[in-house]
VOGU-3710 file (C-alpha; in Angstrom, 3 decimals, decimal comma):
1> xxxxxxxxxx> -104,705/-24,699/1,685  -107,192/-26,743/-0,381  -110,214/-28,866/0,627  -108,437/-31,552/-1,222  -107,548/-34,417/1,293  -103,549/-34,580/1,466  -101,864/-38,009/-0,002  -98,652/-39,303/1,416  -95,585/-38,662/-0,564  -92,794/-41,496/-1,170
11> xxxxxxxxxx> -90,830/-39,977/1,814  -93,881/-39,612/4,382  -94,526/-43,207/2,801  -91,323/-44,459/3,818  -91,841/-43,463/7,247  -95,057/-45,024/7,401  -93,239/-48,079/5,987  -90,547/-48,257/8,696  -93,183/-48,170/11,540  -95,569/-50,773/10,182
21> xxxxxxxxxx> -92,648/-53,222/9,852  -91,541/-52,607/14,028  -95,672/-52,425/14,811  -96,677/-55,551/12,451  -93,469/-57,555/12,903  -92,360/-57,068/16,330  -89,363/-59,555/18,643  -92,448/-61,474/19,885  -93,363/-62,609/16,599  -95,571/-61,026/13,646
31> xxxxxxxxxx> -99,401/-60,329/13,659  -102,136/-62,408/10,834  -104,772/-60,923/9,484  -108,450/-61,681/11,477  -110,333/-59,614/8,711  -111,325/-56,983/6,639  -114,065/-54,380/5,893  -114,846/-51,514/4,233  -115,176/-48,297/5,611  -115,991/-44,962/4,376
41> xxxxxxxxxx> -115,583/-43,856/0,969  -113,881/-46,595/-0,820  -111,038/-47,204/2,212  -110,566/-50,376/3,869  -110,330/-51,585/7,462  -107,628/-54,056/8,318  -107,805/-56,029/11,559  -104,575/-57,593/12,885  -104,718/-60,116/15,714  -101,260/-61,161/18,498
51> xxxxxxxxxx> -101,800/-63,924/20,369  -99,979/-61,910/23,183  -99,702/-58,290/22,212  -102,864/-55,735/21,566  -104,616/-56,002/18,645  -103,720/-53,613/15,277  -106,160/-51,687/12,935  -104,674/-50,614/9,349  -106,702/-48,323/7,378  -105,854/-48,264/3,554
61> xxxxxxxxxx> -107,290/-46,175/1,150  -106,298/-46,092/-2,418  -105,043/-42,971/-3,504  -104,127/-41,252/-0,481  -101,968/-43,842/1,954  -102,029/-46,585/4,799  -101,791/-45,659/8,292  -102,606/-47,949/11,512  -105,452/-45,877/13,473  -106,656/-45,478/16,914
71> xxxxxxxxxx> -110,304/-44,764/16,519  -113,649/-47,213/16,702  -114,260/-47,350/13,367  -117,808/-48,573/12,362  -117,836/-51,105/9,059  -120,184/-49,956/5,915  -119,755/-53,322/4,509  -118,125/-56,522/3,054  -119,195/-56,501/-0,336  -117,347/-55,722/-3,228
81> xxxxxxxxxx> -113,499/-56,537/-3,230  -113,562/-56,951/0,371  -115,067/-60,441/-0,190  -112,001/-61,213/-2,439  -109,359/-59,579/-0,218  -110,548/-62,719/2,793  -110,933/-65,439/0,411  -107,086/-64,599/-0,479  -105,700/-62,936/2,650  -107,812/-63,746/5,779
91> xxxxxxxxxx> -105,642/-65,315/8,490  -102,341/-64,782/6,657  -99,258/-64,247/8,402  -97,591/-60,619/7,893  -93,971/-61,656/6,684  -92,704/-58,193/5,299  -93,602/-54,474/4,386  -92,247/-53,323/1,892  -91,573/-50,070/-0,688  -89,855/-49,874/-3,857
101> xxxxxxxxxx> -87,652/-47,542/-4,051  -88,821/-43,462/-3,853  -92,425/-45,213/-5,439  -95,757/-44,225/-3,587  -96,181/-47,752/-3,827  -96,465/-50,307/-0,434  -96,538/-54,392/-0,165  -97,652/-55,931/2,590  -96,514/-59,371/2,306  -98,248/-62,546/4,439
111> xxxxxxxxxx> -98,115/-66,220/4,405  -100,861/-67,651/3,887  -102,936/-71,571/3,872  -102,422/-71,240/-0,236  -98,302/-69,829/0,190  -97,539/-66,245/0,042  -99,388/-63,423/-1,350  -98,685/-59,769/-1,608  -101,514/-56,854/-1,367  -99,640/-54,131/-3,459
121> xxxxxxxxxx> -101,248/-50,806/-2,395  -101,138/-47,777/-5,066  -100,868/-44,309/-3,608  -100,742/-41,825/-7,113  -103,795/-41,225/-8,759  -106,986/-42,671/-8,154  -104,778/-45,106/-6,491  -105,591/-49,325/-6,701  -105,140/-52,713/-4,528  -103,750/-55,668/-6,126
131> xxxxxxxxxx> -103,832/-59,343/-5,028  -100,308/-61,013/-6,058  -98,828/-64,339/-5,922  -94,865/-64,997/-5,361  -94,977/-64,528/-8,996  -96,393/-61,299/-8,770  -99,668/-63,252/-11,085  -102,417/-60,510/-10,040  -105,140/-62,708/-8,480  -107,076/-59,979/-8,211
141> xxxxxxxxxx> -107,470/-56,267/-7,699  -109,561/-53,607/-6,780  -109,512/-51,663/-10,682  -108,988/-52,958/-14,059  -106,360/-50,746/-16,078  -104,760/-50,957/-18,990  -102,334/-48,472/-20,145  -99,287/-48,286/-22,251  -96,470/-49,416/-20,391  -98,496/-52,091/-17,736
151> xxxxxxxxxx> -101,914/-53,647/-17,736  -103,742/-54,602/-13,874  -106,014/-57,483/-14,411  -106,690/-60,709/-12,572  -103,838/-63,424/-14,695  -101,883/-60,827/-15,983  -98,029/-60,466/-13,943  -98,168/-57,713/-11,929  -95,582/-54,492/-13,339  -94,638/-51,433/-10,972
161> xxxxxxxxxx> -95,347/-47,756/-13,396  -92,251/-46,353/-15,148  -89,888/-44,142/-12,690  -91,681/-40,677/-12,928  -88,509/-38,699/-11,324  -85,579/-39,164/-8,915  -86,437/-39,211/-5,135  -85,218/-37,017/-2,530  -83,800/-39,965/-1,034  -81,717/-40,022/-4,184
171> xxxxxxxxxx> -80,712/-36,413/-4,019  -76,654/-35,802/-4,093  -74,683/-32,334/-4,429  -74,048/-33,143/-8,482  -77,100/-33,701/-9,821  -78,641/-30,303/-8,608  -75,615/-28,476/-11,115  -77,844/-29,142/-14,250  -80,425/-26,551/-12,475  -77,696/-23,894/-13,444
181> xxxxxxxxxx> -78,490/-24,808/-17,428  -82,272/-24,565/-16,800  -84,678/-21,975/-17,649  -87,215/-23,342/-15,721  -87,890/-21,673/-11,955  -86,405/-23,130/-9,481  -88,921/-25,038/-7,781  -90,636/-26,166/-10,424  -86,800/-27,509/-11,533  -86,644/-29,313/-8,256
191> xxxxxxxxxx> -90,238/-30,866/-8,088  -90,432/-32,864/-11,496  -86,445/-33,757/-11,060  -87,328/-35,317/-7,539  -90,931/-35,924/-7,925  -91,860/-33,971/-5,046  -95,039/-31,757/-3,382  -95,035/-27,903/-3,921  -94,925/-27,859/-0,035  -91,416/-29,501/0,210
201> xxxxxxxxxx> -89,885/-26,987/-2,637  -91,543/-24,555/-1,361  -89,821/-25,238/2,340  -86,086/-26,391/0,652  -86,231/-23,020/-0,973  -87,435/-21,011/1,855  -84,550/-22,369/4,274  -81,968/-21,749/1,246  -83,436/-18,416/1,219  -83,719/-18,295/-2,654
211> xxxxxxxxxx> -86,799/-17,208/-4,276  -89,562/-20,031/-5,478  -89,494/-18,255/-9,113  -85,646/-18,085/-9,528  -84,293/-19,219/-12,741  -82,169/-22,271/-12,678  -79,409/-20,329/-15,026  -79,513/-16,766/-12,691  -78,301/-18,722/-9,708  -74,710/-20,022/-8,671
221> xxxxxxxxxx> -73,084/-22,244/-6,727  -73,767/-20,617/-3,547  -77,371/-20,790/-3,984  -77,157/-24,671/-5,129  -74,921/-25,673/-2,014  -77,988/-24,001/0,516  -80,407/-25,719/-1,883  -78,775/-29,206/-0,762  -77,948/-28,273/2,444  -81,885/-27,310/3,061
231> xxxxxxxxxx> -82,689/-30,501/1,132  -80,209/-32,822/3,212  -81,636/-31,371/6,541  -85,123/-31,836/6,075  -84,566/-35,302/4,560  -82,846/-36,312/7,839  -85,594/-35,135/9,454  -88,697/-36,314/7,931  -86,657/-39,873/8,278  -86,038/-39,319/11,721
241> xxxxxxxxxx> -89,586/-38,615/12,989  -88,799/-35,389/13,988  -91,529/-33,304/15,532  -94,195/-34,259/12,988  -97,497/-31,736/13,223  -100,907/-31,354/12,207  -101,904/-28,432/10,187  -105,386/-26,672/11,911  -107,366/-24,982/9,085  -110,694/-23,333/10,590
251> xxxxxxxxxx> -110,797/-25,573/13,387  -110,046/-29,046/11,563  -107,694/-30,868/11,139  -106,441/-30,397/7,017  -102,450/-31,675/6,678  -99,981/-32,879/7,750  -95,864/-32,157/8,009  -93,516/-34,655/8,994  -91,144/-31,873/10,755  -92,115/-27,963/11,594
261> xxxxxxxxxx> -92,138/-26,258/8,065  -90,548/-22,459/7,775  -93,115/-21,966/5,122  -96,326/-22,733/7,267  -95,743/-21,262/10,692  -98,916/-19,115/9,832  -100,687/-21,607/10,215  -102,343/-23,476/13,517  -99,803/-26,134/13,953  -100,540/-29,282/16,211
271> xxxxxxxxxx> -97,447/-31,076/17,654  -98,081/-34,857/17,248  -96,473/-37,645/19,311  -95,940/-39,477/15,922  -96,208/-39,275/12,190  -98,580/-42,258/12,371  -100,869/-40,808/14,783  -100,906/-37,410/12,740  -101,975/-38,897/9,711  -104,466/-41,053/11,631
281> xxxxxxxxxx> -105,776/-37,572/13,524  -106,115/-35,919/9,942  -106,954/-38,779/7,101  -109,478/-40,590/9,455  -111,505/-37,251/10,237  -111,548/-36,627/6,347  -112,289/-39,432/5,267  -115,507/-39,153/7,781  -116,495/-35,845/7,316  -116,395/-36,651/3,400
291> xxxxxxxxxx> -118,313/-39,640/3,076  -121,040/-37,753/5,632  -120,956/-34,807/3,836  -121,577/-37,088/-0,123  -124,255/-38,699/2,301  -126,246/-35,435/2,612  -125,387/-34,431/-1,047  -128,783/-35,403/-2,642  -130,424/-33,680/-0,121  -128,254/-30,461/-0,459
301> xxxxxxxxxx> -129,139/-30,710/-4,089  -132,623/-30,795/-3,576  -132,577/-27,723/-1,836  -130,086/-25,612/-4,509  -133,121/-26,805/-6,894  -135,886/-25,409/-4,452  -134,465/-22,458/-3,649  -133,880/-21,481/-7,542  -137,567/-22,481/-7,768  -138,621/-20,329/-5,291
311> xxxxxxxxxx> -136,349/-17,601/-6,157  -138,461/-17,803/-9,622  -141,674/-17,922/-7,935  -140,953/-14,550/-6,201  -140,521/-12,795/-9,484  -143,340/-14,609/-11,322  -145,436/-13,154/-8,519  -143,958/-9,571/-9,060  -144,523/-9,685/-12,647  -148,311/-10,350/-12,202
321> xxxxxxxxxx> -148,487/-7,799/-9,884  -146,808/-4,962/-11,423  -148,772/-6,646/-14,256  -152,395/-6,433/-12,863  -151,562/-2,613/-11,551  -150,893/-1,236/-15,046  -153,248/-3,003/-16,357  -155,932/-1,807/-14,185  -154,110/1,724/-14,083  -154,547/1,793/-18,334
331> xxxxxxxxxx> -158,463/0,863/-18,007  -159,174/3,473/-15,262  -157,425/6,162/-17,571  -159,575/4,737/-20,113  -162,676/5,511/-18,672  -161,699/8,536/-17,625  -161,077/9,952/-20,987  -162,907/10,435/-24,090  -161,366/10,476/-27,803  -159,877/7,731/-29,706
341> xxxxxxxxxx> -158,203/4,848/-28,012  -155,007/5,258/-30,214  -154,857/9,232/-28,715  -155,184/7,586/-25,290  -152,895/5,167/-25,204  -150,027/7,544/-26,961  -150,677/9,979/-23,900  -150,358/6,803/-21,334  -147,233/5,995/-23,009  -147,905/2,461/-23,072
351> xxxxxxxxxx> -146,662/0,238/-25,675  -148,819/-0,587/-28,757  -149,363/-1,794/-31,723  -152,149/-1,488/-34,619  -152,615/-3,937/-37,110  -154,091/-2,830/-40,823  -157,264/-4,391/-39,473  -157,272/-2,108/-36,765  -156,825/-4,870/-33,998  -154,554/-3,518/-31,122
361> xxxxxxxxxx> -151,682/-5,155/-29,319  -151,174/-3,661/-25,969  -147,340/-4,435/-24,210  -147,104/-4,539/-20,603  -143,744/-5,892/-19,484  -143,081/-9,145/-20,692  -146,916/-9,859/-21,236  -148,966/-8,534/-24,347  -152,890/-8,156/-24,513  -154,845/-8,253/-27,963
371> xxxxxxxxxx> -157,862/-6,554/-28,530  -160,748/-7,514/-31,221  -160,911/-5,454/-34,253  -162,616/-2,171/-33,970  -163,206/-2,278/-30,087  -164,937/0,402/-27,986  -162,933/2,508/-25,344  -165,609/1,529/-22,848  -164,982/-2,100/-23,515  -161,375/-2,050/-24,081
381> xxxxxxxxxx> -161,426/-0,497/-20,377  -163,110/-3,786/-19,256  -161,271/-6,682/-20,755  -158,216/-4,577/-19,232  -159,998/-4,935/-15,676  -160,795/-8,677/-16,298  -157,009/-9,404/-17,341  -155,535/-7,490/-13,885  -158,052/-9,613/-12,608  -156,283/-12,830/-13,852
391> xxxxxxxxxx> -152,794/-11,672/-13,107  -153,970/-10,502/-9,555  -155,447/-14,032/-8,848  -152,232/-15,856/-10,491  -149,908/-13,799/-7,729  -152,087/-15,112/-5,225  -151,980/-19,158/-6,531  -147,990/-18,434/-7,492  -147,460/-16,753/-3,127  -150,053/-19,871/-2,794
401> xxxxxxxxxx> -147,379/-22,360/-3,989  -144,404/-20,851/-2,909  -145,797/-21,013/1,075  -145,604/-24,669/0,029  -142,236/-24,757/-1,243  -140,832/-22,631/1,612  -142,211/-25,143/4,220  -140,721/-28,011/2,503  -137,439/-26,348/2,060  -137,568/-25,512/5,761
411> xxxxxxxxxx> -137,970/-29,303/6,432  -135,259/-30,133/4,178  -133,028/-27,441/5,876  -134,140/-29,021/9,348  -133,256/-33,047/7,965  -129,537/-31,463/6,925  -129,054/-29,761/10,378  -130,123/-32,980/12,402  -128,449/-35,115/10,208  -124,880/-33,098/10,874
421> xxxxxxxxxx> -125,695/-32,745/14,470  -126,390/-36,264/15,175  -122,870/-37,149/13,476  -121,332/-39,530/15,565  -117,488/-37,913/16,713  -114,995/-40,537/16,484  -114,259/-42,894/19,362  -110,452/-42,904/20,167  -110,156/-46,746/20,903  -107,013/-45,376/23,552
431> xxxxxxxxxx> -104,247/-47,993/24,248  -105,760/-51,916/25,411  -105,040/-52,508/28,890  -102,521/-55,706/28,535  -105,175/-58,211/30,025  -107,594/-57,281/27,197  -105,524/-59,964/24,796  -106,989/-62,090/27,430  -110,508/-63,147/28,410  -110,994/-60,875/31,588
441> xxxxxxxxxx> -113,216/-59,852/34,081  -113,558/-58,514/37,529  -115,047/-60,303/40,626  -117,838/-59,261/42,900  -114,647/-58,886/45,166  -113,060/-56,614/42,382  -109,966/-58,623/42,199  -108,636/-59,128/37,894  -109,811/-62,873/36,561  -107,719/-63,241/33,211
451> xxxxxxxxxx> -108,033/-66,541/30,863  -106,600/-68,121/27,665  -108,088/-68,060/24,271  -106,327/-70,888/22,692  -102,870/-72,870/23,089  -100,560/-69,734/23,187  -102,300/-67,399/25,308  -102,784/-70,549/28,178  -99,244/-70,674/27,360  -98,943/-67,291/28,001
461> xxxxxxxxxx> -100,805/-66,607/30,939  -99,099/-69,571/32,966  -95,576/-68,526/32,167  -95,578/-65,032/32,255  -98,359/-63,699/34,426  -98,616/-66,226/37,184  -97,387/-65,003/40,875  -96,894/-66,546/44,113  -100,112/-65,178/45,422  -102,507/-66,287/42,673
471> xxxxxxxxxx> -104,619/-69,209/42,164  -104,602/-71,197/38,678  -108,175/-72,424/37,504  -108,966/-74,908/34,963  -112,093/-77,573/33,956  -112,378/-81,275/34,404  -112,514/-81,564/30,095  -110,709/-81,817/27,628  -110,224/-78,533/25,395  -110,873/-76,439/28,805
481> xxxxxxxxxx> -108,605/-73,072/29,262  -106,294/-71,914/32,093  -107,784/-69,340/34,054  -105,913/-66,947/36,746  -107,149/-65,094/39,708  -104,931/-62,495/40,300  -103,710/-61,916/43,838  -105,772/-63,704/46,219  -103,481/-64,459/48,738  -103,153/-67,249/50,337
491> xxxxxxxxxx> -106,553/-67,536/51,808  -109,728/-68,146/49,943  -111,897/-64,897/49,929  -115,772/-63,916/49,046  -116,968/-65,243/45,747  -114,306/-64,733/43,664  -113,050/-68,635/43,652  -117,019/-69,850/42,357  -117,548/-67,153/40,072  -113,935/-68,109/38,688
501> xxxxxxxxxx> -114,665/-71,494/38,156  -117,928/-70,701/36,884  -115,484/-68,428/34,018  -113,421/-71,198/33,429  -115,926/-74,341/32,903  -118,401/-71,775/30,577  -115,364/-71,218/28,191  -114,199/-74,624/27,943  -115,587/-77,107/25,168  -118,601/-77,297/28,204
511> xxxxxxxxxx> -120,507/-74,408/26,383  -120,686/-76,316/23,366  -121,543/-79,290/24,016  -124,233/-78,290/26,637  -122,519/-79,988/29,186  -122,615/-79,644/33,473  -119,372/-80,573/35,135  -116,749/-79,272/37,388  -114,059/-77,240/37,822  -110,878/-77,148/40,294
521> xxxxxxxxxx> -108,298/-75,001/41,436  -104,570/-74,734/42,551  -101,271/-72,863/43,946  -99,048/-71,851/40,872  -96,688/-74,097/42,410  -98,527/-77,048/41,793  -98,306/-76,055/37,751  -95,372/-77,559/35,955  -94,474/-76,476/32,805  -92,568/-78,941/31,752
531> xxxxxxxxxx> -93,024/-82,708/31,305  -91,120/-85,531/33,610  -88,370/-87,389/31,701  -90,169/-89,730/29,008  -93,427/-87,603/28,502  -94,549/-84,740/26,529  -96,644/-82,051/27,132  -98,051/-80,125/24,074  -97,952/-76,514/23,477  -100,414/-74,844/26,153
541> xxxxxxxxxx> -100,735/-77,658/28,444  -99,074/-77,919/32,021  -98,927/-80,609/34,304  -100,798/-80,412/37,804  -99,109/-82,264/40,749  -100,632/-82,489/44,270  -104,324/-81,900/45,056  -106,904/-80,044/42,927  -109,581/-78,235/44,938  -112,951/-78,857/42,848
551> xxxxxxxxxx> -116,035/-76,943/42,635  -118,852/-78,963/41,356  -121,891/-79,264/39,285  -121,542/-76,180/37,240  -123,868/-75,650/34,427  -122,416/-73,423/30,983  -123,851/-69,362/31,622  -121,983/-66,432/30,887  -122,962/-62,711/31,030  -121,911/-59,783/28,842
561> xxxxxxxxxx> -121,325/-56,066/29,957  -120,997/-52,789/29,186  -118,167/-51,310/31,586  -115,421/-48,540/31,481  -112,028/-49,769/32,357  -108,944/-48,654/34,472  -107,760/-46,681/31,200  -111,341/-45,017/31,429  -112,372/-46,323/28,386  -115,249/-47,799/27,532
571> xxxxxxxxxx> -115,260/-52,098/26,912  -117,137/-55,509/26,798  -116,736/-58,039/29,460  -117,511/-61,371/29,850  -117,670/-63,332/33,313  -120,285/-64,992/35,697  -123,744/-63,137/35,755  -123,284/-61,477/39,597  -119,435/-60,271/38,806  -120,693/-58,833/35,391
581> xxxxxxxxxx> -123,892/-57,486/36,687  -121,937/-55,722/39,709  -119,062/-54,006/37,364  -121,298/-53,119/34,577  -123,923/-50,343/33,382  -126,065/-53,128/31,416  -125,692/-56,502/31,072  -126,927/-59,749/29,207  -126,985/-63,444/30,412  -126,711/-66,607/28,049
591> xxxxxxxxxx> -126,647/-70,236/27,716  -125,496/-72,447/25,128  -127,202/-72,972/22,295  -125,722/-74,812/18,523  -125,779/-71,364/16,633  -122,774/-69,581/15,028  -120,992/-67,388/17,609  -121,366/-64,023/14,727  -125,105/-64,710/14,806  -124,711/-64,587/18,731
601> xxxxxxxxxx> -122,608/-61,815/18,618  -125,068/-60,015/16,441  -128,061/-60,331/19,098  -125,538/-59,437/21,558  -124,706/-56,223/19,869  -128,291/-55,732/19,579  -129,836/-55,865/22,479  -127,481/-53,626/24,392  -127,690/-51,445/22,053  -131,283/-50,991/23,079
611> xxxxxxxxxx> -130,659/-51,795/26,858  -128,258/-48,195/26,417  -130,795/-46,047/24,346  -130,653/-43,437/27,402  -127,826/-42,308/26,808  -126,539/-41,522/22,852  -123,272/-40,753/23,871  -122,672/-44,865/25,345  -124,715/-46,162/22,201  -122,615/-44,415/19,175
621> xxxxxxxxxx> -119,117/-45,742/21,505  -120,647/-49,462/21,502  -122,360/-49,276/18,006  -119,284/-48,343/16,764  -117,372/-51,467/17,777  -117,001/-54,182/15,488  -118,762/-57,333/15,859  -115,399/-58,962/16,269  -115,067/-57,206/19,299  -118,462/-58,421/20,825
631> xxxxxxxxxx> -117,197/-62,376/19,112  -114,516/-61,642/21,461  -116,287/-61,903/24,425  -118,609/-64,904/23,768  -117,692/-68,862/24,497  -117,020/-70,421/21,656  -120,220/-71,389/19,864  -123,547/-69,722/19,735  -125,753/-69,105/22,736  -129,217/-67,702/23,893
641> xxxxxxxxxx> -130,221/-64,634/25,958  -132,092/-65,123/28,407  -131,862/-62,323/30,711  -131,041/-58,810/30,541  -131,107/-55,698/32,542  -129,080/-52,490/34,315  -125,867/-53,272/36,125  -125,094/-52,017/39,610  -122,837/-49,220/37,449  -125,988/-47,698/35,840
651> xxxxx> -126,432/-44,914/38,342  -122,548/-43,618/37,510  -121,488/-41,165/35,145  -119,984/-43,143/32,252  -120,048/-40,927/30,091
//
C-alpha cells in the first residue's frame, strides 16, 4: 500500500452522505453552522451547534472527502477562504445533504439570513469548495478553473464535470456482456466502465475467482454471472455499513474498507464501530502526521544538504592527504638519489610531463605541480616538501570545518527529534455528557446545577429535565435564564441553593450591565408552562405561581475550571468561585467588564494554559480546544480576571 492518503470513492461517499443527513438533520430538528476554520493542510473545520443535542464537528478537505470527527482539533487559522465561507454560511441552517448521482461530489445545503446557499464539495483531483446560490451562481470558491466543458469562478453558474463512467450503483447483469467483446483485462474492463478503485476490482474479481489479467473475450457467461454476483454482494454491503475496518500498515493507521476485503486479509485489519469513525481514525491522523511532517521539511532539507557537504569534506580531506604523502614520498626519493630528475621520476612511476622548455608538470591524483624551467633535483625535492606542506595544513582546516558542520548537523538532528517527540497525539473529544448542551456545574455538595443558554434550551430544561425533587432557579431581571438543581430533595441542603443563585444572577443580563440584585427559587410545581386563558407566554418563558424564595444582594462573579467529567474526559466549567474551585485542578475568577466575550475567552484560554504548565499532557488537551469552547463557558459579555490559582483537584491524577 502507498503513502498516498486514501480518497473516498462515490460509494464510500454515499455512505458518508446517508449518515450526515440522520447526524445533521435529525427528528429534533437540524443543526446551523456556529463557524469555521482551517485546519491542517488545506482542510477545513466545520462546527455545528443543537440547541438540545451535542454539538457536531465536520472536517472537509478537498480532494480526499468529508467526514464528522471525534478528536480536539486545534485551528491554524481563518484566513484565506475561510473568511468567505462565514460571511456566506455562518449561522445557516443545514436543510439537505446531498450527492449527485455515482459523482464524488457532496452539497451541503443551509438556509441562511441572505436565502439558501449550497457549499458544493469536490472529491476527484485536487478537489475544490464552491459557494452557490439557489441558482447555482458560484459566489465564491476555494480555486479558479477553467476547463473545456465548465469554468469555477465567482458569477459564473455553477456546472457538475461530464459523467466519467457508470457507477456500481448502476451496475445490472447486461451491461457486464460487452466485457465478452473486449480485449482489455478484466479489471481494468470493470474499473473505467464503473469508475471504480483497483481495490474494489481487485476484491469483485477475487470473490468471482477469475484472474485480475483475464481477457474480457476468453471468459463466458459463467465467469460474468460470479462477476455480478461478487459485485451485487459487496455493493449491498458497503451500503449497509457492514463491518467497515481500518487497514494497519507499520503501526498506523493507512485505509480504509467499508466491509472485510478477501484481497487484504494480509493485512492488520481494525474492526470499526462505523464507516464514519474509520475514516475519522485514518484521514484525521494523516492529515496530522502530513502537515507535521511538511512542517519539519525545511529542516530535513537542510540536513540532506549538510550531510552531502560533509560527505565532500571527508574526501577533500583524503585527497590532501594521500596528496601531501606522495608528495613528500617523491621529494624524499629525490634526495635520496642522484642522476637526472627525468630518470628519477620514470623509476617513481609518477606521472609527468616535460615541456620543450624543459619545465616539468608533475601529476598526483587529481592535483598537478609545475616546476620552473631547468630546476635542480635538490630544489625540486623542496618545493615538493613545501606543497605536502600545504595539502597537510588544508586537511587539517577542511577536518577543521567539518567538526563544525558535524556539530550543527547534530543540532539539527536533535531540533527534528524534539520536534516529532513533542507532537501533540490527538485528543478524542469522546461522546458530551447530555448536560454539556447546557451551562453546568457541580456544587460544593456535588449535586449537577444545569442552566439555559437562550429561549430553547430554558425551554428545554423546564420541560424535559425538571423532576419532583428539584428546585427551579431564576433572577429578578429581565433576560435572566432558568437554572435547575438537580435532586435536592425536599429540604434545603449545604451551599448548593447560594452558589446556585449566585449561577443564575451571573448569567443573566446582570453580568453585563454590572448590575447587583437578587435571585429566587421554587418547587417545579410552582412552574407553569403554559399561560392562563387570555395571556401569552413567549417561547422560553414560564409562569411562577405561589411564593418565590429570594436570595439577595448578589453581585455578577463567575469562575472557570479545568475538570474531568463523569465520562472521564477532560472539560471547562463555569459556576460560583467555591463550587469551581472545589471540582477543579485550576481555576480562574471574573467580573464583568464591557469587552467582547472572544477577547475574554482568549485571556481565559491563556492563563490556564499557564496555570497547567506542570503537566504537558493537561496543556496540549486544553490548548487544543477551540476558543468556542472556552466562549462557551463565559456570561455573555466580556469580563476581568481577577483571581486565579490550583483547585482542590490539583493533587489527583488527571491525567
Amino acid at each position: 500500500m502507498g503513502d498516498k492518503i486514501m480518497e473516498l470513492s462515490s460509494l464510500e461517499l454515499s455512505s458518508i452522505v446517508d449518515k450526515l443527513n440522520r447526524e445533521l438533520l435529525p427528528a429534533e430538528g437540524p443543526y446551523y453552522l456556529s463557524n469555521m476554520y482551517s485546519v491542517f493542510d488545506e482542510a477545513f473545520l466545520f462546527r455545528f451547534h443543537h440547541a438540545s443535542l451535542p454539538k457536531k464537528q465536520l472536517i472537509i478537505s478537498p480532494g480526499k472527502g468529508l467526514w464528522i470527527t471525534r478528536y480536539s482539533i486545534e485551528e491554524t487559522g481563518s484566513i484565506g477562504y475561510v473568511t468567505s465561507l462565514r460571511r456566506q454560511l455562518e449561522r445557516g441552517r443545514v436543510t439537505a445533504v446531498e450527492q449527485p448521482h455515482g459523482e464524488r461530489i457532496c452539497l451541503i445545503s443551509f438556509d441562511t439570513k441572505s436565502g439558501e446557499r449550497k457549499l458544493v464539495c469536490e472529491f476527484f483531483r485536487e478537489g475544490n469548495l464552491a459557494v452557490v446560490d439557489q441558482d447555482f451562481k458560484i459566489l465564491s470558491c476555494l480555486r479558479k478553473l477553467k476547463v473545456r466543458h465548465r469554468e469555477i469562478s465567482p458569477g459564473n453558474t455553477y456546472s457538475f464535470p461530464p459523467t466519467r463512467g457508470k457507477s456500481l450503483l448502476d451496475l445490472d447483469r447486461l451491461s457486464l456482456d460487452r466485457l465478452l467483446e473486449s480485449d482489455l483485462q478484466a479489471s481494468k474492463w470493470i474499473g473505467r466502465t464503473f469508475s471504480t478503485s483497483r481495490k474494489y476490482t481487485e476484491e469483485i474479481l477475487a470473490q468471482a475467482a477469475v484472474p485480475p489479467d483475464a481477457v474480457g473475450s476468453s471468459m463466458n457467461q459463467e465467469d460474468l454471472d460470479r462477476i455480478f454476483s461478487a459485485a451485487e454482494g459487496l455493493r449491498r454491503s458497503i451500503l449497509a455499513h457492514d463491518s467497515p475496518v481500518w487497514i494497519l500498515s507499520d503501526g498506523s493507521p493507512r485505509d480504509v474498507i467499508p466491509t472485510r476485503f478477501r484481497t487484504l486479509e494480509s493485512w492488520t485489519l481494525v474492526q470499526s464501530p462505523s464507516l464514519m469513525t474509520a475514516i475519522d481514525e485514518v484521514f484525521t491522523h494523516e492529515l496530522k502526521h502530513g502537515t507535521e511532517n511538511r512542517e519539519d521539511d525545511p529542516l530535513r532539507q537542510k540536513i540532506k544538504v549538510l550531510e552531502k557537504s560533509i560527505e565532500r569534506q571527508h574526501q577533500s580531506r583524503e585527497d590532501a592527504i594521500q596528496i601531501a604523502a606522495t608528495l613528500r614520498d617523491l621529494a624524499q626519493l629525490i634526495q635520496r638519489r642522484s642522476g637526472s630528475i627525468e630518470d628519477i621520476l620514470k623509476d617513481s612511476k609518477t606521472k609527468y610531463s616535460i615541456s620543450k622548455a624543459g619545465e616539468i608538470t608533475i601529476a598526483v591524483r587529481e592535483s598537478e605541480f609545475e616546476t620552473e624551467e631547468g630546476i635542480s633535483p635538490m630544489k625540486l625535492a623542496s618545493s615538493l616538501f613545501n606543497r605536502a606542506k600545504e595539502n597537510e595544513l588544508k586537511g587539517k582546516a577542511i577536518l577543521d570545518a567539518r567538526l563544525r558542520l558535524q556539530a550543527d548537523l547534530e543540532k539539527m538532528r536533535t531540533d527534528v527529534s524534539l520536534s516529532t517527540q513533542k507532537r501533540k497525539t490527538l485528543v478524542n473529544r469522546a461522546t458530551p455528557l447530555w448536560f454539556e448542551r447546557y451551562r453546568w456545574f457541580k456544587t460544593t455538595d456535588g449535586l449537577l446545577s444545569i442552566g439555559g443558554r437562550d429561549a430553547h434550551s430554558n425551554s428545554a430544561i423546564i420541560r424535559k429535565h425538571t423532576k419532583p425533587g428539584d428546585v427551579v432557579f431564576h433572577a429578578e431581571i429581565v433576560g435572566s435564564p432558568f437554572f435547575v438543581l438537580k435532586g435536592i430533595g425536599e429540604v434545603e441542603q449545604g451551599n448548593s441553593f447560594g452558589e446556585v443563585a449566585q449561577a443564575v444572577f451571573s448569567f443573566s443580563r446582570a453580568w453585563r450591565e454590572g448590575l447587583a440584585g437578587d435571585a429566587y427559587w421554587v418547587r417545579p410545581e410552582q412552574v407553569k408552562t403554559q399561560a392562563p386563558s387570555g395571556m401569552y407566554l413567549s417561547r422560553g418563558s414560564f409562569l411562577i405561581e405561589g411564593k418565590k424564595n429570594f436570595v439577595k444582594g448578589l453581585v455578577p462573579e463567575i469562575a472557570i475550571g479545568t475538570c474531568r467529567l463523569d465520562n472521564n474526559r477532560l472539560g471547562l466549567m463555569g459556576g460560583p468561585k467555591e463550587a469551581v474551585r472545589k471540582n477543579s485542578v485550576v481555576y480562574l475568577v471574573l467580573r464583568s467588564e464591557r469587552s467582547k466575550s472572544s477577547d475574554t475567552a482568549k485571556k481565559v484560554k491563556r492563563e490556564i494554559l499557564g496555570l497547567l504548565d506542570w503537566n504537558q499532557e493537561l496543556m496540549d488537551v486544553y490548548k487544543s480546544m477551540s476558543l468556542d469552547e472556552y466562549v462557551r463557558v463565559l456570561p455573555a459579555g466580556g469580563g476581568r480576571i481577577v483571581m486565579k490559582g490550583a483547585g482542590e483537584k490539583r493533587e489527583e491524577k488527571l491525567s
